[in-house]
C-alpha positions as CSV (number, residue, x, y, z in Angstrom):
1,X,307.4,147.3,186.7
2,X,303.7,148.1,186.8
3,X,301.6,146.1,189.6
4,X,299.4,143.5,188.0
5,X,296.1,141.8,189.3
6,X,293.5,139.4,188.6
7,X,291.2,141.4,186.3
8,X,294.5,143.1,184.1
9,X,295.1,139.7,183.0
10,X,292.0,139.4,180.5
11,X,294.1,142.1,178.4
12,X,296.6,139.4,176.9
13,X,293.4,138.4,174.4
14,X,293.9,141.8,173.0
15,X,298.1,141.0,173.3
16,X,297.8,137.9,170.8
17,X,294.2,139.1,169.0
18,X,296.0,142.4,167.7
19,X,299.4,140.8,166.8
20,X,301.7,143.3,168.8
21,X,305.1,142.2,168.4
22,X,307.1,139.3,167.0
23,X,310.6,137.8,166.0
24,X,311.0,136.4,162.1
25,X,314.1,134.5,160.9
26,X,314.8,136.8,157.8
27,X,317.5,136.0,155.5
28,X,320.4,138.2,154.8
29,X,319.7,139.6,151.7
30,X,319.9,142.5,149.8
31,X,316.5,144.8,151.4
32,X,314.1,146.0,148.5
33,X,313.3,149.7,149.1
34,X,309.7,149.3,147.6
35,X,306.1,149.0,149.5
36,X,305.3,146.3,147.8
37,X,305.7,144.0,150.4
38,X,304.1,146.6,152.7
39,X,301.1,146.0,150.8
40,X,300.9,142.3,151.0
41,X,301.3,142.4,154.7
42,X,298.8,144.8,155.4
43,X,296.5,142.5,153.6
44,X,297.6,139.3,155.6
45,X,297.4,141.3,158.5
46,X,294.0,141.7,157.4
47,X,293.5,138.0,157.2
48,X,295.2,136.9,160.2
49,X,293.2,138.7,162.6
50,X,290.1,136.8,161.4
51,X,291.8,133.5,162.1
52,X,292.8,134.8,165.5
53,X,289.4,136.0,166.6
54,X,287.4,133.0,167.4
55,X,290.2,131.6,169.4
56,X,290.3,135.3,171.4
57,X,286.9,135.0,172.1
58,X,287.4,131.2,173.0
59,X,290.0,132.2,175.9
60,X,288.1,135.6,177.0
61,X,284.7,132.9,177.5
62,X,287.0,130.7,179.7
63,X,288.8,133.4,181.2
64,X,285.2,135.6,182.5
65,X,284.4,132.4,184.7
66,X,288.4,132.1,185.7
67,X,288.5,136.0,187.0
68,X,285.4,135.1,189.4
69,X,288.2,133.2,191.6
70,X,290.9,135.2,191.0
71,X,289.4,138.1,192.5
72,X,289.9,136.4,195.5
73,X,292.6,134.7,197.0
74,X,290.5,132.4,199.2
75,X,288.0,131.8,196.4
76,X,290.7,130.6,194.1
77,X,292.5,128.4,196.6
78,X,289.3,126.5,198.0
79,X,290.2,122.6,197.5
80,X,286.3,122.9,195.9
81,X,287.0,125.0,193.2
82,X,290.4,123.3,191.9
83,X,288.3,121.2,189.2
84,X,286.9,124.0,187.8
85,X,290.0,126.4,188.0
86,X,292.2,123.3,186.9
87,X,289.7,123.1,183.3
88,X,289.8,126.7,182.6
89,X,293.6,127.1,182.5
90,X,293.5,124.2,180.4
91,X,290.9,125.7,178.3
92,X,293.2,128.8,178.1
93,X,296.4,126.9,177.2
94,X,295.0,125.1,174.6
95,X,293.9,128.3,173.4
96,X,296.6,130.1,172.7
97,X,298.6,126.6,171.7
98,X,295.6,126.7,168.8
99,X,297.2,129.8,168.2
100,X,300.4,129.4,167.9
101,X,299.9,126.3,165.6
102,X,298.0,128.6,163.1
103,X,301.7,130.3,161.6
104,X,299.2,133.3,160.7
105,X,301.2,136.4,159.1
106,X,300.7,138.2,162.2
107,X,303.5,136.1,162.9
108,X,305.7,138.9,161.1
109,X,304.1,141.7,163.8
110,X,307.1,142.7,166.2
111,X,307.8,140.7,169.1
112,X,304.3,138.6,168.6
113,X,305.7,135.5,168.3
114,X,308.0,135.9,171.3
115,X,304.6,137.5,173.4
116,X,302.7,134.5,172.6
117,X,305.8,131.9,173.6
118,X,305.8,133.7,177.0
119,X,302.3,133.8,178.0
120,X,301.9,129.9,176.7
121,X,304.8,128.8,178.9
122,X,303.0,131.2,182.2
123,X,299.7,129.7,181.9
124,X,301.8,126.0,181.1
125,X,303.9,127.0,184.8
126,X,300.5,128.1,186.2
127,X,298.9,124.9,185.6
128,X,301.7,123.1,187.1
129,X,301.9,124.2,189.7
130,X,298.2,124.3,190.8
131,X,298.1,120.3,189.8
132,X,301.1,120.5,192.5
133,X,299.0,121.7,195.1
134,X,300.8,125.5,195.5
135,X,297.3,127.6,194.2
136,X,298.7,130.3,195.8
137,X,301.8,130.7,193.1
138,X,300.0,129.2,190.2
139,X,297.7,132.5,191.4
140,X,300.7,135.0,191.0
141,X,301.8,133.7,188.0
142,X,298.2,134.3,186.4
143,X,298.5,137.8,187.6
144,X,302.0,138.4,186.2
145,X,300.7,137.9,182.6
146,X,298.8,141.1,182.5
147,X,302.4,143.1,182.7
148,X,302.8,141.7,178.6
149,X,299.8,143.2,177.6
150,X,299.8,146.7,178.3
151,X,301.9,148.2,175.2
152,X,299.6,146.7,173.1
153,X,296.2,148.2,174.7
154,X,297.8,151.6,174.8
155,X,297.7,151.7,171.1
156,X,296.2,153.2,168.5
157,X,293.3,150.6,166.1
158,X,293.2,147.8,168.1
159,X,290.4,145.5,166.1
160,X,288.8,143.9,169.6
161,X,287.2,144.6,173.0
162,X,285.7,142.4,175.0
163,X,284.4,144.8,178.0
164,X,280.8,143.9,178.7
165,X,278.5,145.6,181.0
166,X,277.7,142.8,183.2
167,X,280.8,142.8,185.0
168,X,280.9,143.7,188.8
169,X,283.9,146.1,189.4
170,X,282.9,146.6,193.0
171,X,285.0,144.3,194.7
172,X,288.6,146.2,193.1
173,X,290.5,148.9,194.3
174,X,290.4,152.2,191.9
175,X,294.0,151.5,190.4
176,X,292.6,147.5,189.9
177,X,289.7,149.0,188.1
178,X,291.9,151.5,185.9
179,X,294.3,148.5,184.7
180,X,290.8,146.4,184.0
181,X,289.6,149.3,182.1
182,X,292.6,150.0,180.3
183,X,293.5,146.4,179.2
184,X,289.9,146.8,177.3
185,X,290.1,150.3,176.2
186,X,288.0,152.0,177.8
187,X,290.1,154.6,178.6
188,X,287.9,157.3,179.8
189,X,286.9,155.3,182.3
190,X,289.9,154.1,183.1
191,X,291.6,157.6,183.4
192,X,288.8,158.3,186.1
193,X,289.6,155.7,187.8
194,X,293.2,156.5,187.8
195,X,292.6,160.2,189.0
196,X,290.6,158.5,191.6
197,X,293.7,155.6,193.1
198,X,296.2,158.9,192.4
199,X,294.2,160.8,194.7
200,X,292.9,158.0,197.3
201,X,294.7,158.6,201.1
202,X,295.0,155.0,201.0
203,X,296.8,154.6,197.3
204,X,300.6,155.1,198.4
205,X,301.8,151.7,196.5
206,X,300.0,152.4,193.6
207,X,299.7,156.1,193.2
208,X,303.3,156.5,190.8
209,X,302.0,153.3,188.8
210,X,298.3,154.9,188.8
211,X,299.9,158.2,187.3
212,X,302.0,156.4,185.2
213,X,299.0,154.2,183.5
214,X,297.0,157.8,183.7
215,X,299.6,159.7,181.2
216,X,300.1,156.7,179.0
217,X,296.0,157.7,178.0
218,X,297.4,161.1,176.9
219,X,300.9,160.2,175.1
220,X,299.9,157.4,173.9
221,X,295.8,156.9,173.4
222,X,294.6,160.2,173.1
223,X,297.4,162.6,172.8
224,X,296.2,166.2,174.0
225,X,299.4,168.1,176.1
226,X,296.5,170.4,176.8
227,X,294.1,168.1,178.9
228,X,297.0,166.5,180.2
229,X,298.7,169.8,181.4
230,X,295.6,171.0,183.0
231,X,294.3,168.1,184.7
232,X,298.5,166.7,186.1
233,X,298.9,170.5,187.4
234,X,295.5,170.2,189.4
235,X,296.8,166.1,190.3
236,X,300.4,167.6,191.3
237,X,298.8,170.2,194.0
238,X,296.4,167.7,195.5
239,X,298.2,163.8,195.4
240,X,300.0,163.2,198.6
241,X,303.4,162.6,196.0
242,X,307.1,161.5,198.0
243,X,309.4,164.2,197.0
244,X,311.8,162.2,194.5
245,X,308.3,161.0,192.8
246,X,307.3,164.5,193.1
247,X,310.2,165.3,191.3
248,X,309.2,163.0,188.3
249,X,306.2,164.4,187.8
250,X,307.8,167.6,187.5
251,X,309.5,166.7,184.6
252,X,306.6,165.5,183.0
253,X,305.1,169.0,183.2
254,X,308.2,170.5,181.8
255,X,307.8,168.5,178.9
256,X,304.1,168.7,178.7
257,X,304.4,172.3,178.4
258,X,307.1,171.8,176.2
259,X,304.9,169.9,174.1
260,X,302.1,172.4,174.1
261,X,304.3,174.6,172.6
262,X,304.8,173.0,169.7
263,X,304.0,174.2,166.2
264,X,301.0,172.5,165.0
265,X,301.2,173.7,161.3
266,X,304.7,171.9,160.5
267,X,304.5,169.2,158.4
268,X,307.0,166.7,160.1
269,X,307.4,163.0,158.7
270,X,306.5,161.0,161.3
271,X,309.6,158.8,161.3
272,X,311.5,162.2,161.6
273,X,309.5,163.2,164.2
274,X,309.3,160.5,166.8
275,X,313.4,160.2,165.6
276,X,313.8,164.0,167.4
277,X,311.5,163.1,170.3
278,X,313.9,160.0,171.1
279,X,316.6,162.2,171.0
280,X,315.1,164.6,173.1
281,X,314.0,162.0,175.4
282,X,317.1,160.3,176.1
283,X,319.2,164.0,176.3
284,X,316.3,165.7,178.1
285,X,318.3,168.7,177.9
286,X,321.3,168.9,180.7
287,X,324.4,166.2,178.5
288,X,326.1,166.3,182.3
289,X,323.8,165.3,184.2
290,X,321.0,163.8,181.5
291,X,317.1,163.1,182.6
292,X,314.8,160.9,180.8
293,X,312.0,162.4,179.1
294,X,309.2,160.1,179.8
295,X,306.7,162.3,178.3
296,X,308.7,162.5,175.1
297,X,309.6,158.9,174.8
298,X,305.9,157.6,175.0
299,X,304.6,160.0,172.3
300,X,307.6,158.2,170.3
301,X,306.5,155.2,170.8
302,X,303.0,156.1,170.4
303,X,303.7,157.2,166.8
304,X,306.3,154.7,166.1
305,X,303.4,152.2,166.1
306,X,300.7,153.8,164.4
307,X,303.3,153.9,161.7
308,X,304.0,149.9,162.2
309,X,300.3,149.6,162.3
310,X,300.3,150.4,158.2
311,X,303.3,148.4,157.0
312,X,302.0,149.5,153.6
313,X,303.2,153.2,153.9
314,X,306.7,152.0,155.0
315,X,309.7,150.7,153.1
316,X,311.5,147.9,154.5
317,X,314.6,150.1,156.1
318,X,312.3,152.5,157.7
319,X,310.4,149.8,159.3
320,X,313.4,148.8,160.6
321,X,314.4,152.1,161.8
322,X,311.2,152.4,163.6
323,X,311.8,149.1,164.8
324,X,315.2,150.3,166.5
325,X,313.9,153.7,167.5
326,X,310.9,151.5,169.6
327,X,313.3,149.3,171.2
328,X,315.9,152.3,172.0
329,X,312.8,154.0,173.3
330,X,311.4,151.1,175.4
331,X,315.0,150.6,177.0
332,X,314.8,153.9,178.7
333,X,310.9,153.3,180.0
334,X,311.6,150.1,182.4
335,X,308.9,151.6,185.0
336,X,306.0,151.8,182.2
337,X,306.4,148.0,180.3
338,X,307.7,144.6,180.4
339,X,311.7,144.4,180.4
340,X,311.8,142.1,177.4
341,X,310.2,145.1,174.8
342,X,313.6,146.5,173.8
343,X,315.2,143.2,172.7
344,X,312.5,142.1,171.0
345,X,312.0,145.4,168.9
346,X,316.1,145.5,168.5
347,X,315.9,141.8,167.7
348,X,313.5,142.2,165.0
349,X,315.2,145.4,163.9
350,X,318.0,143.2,163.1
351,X,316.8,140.7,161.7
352,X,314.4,143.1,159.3
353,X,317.4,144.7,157.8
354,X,320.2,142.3,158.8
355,X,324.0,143.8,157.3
356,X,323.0,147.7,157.6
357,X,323.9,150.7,159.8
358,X,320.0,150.3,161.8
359,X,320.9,147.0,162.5
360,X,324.4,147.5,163.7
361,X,323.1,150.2,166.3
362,X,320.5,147.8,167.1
363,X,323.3,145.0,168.0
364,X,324.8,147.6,169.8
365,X,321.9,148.2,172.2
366,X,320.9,144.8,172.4
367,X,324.7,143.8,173.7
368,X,324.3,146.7,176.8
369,X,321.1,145.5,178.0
370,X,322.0,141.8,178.0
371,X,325.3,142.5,179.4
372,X,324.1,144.8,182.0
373,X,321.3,142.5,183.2
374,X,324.2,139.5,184.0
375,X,326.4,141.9,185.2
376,X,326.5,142.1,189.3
377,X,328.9,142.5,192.5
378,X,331.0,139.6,191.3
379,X,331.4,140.8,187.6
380,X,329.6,140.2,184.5
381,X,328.6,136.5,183.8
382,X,326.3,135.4,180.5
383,X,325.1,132.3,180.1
384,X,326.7,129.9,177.4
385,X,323.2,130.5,175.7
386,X,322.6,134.2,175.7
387,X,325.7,134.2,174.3
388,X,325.5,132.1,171.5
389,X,322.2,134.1,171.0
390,X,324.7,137.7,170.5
391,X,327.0,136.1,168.5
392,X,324.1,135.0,166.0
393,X,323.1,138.4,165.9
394,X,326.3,139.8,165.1
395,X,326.4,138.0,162.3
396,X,323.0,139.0,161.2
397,X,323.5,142.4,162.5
398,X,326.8,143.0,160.6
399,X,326.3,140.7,157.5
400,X,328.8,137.9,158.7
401,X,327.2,135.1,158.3
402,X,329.0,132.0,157.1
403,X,327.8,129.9,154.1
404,X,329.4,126.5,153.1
405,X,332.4,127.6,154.8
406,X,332.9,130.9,153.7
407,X,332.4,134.3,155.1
């Protein structure tokens, strides 16, 4: 997981402003291979954002007077500052519970729904446990919020912003300045500042998370293999890199180059395309020993959701297929995002075309990840719940759902 701070936090406004993932409870019923509906959600899309705004800008207000004691850990558990700390989280929760109350169609945006749930309930434990008297974990968990949001701000047409120029950056460390620049896209700053944690003699805990932020500008934000090539091949012979992280960045040349090479006059559907660069990603060449292909993976991702981004150029089964190719992609990329991005995109793949082959492989996936997470020393051991939750699925997933008693 990536290393999260104080000032990465603000970016879960642009999480819930932009609508970036969600679970719906579709019905199983025969899927409609029109745009239609495409069209219709691009339009409440459209809608929803506006709704969404004011309350963004609510919680980014609050949050600009929260961040001046979080920067510090002494600042932010001085007795004299509880009052004020205690009102802004509950600013901030109240916030995003406005939210959540709205049932805006960006509702129907992948894993939104679920992102939103998650951040309520951190800020909900945050507050908790400040009124408790522990501000140093009600601290932490503020912190650990910024991890949900950067998916989001590494993608293409995000509507908002909220960077400002009267901010004073001075008091973070290069990589805390890249993630703050990042989570409010301003990403050639924030590569700078990456370049500049990467290279610092003092930036060994952060230097594979500050490259790892740093090539998620160029997959992902500004795709150019050539920049990247150039400027990793310079980074490579001058970052103080541990040999097995050496060796990762390696590969990410191999594949850069790889890239670089690619014909730029082929007219490739997109879906096809990030389809062969999962592929790709997952084999990375040797089927013995197999590598992931980081570098392949994020430009998947990357196009996968430009292509979500206009639901009204998609039919409802190759949403879902992009749906399933995201969370197949995001399952391989544990080191880059949040560990709950492949089952919510292989959830909503599911659900989206419930009954079909997409949303059998999806169940497939799904059922590996849960089952390897509870699965230790002693054996594997799910929890009643989780697996109520994969036997629902399966029915969705393979069109088994029972209906007055029959199947």
């Amino acid at each position: 997981m990536m290393n999260t701070n104080s000032w990465a936090f603000r970016s879960l406004f642009l999480n819930i402003a932009v609508g970036a993932m969600a679970f719906c409870h579709f019905p199983t019923i025969a899927i409609s291979e029109t745009k239609e509906s495409g069209i219709i959600a691009e339009a409440a899309h459209r809608e929803s954002s506006e709704i969404v705004r004011p309350n963004m800008h609510r919680a980014y207000a609050a949050f600009r007077e929260l961040q001046k004691l979080m920067v510090s850990r002494e600042r932010f558990v001085d007795s004299q500052n509880a009052d004020r700390i205690r009102k802004l989280i509950e600013e901030l929760t109240s916030t995003f519970h406005s939210v959540e109350n709205q049932h805006v169609s960006l509702s129907k945006e992948p894993g939104f729904a679920a992102t939103l749930q998650n951040i309520s309930e951190m800020l909900g434990d945050a507050k908790h446990r400040f009124d408790e008297g522990k501000a140093g974990y009600a601290l932490w968990r503020l912190r650990t919020v910024s991890s949900y949001c950067v998916s989001c701000h590494t993608r293409h047409e995000v509507p908002m912003q909220f960077s400002d120029d009267s901010l004073d950056l001075e008091g973070l460390t290069p990589f805390e300045r890249g993630e703050f620049l990042l989570a409010t896209r301003q990403f050639d700053l924030a590569e700078a500042a990456f370049k500049e944690a990467i290279e610092s003699p003092d930036g060994d805990d952060s230097r594979m998370d500050a490259l790892r932020n740093w090539l998620l500008v160029y997959t992902r934000v500004q795709p150019d293999p050539d920049v990247a090539l150039t400027e990793l091949t310079k980074i490579v012979g001058s970052a103080q890199l541990k040999n097995f992280d050496r060796d990762e960045v390696q590969s990410w040349i191999v594949s850069l180059r790889r890239w670089k090479s690619e014909s730029r006059t082929a007219k490739i559907p997109d879906l096809a395309k990030a389809e062969n660069l999962v592929r790709q990603g997952i084999g990375a060449g040797d089927p013995i020993a197999p590598r992931v292909g980081t570098v392949e993976l994020l430009r998947a991702t990357g196009i996968l959701h430009r292509m979500l981004e206009n639901p009204a150029n998609l039919t409802q089964g190759e949403r879902g297929h992009a749906l399933y190719l995201l969370g197949l992609a995001y399952s391989e990329l544990p080191f880059f995002f949040i560990n709950e991005l492949p089952e919510m995109f292989l959830e909503q793949a599911i659900r989206e075309v419930p009954g079909t082959e997409t949303a059998q492989k999806a169940f497939r996936r799904y059922r590996e990840i849960v089952t390897r997470a509870f699965t230790g020393s002693g054996g594997t051991r799910i929890p009643d719940e989780v697996l109520l939750k994969l036997k629902e699925l399966h029915e969705v997933g393979y069109a088994t759902v029972t209906i007055e008693g029959r199947v």
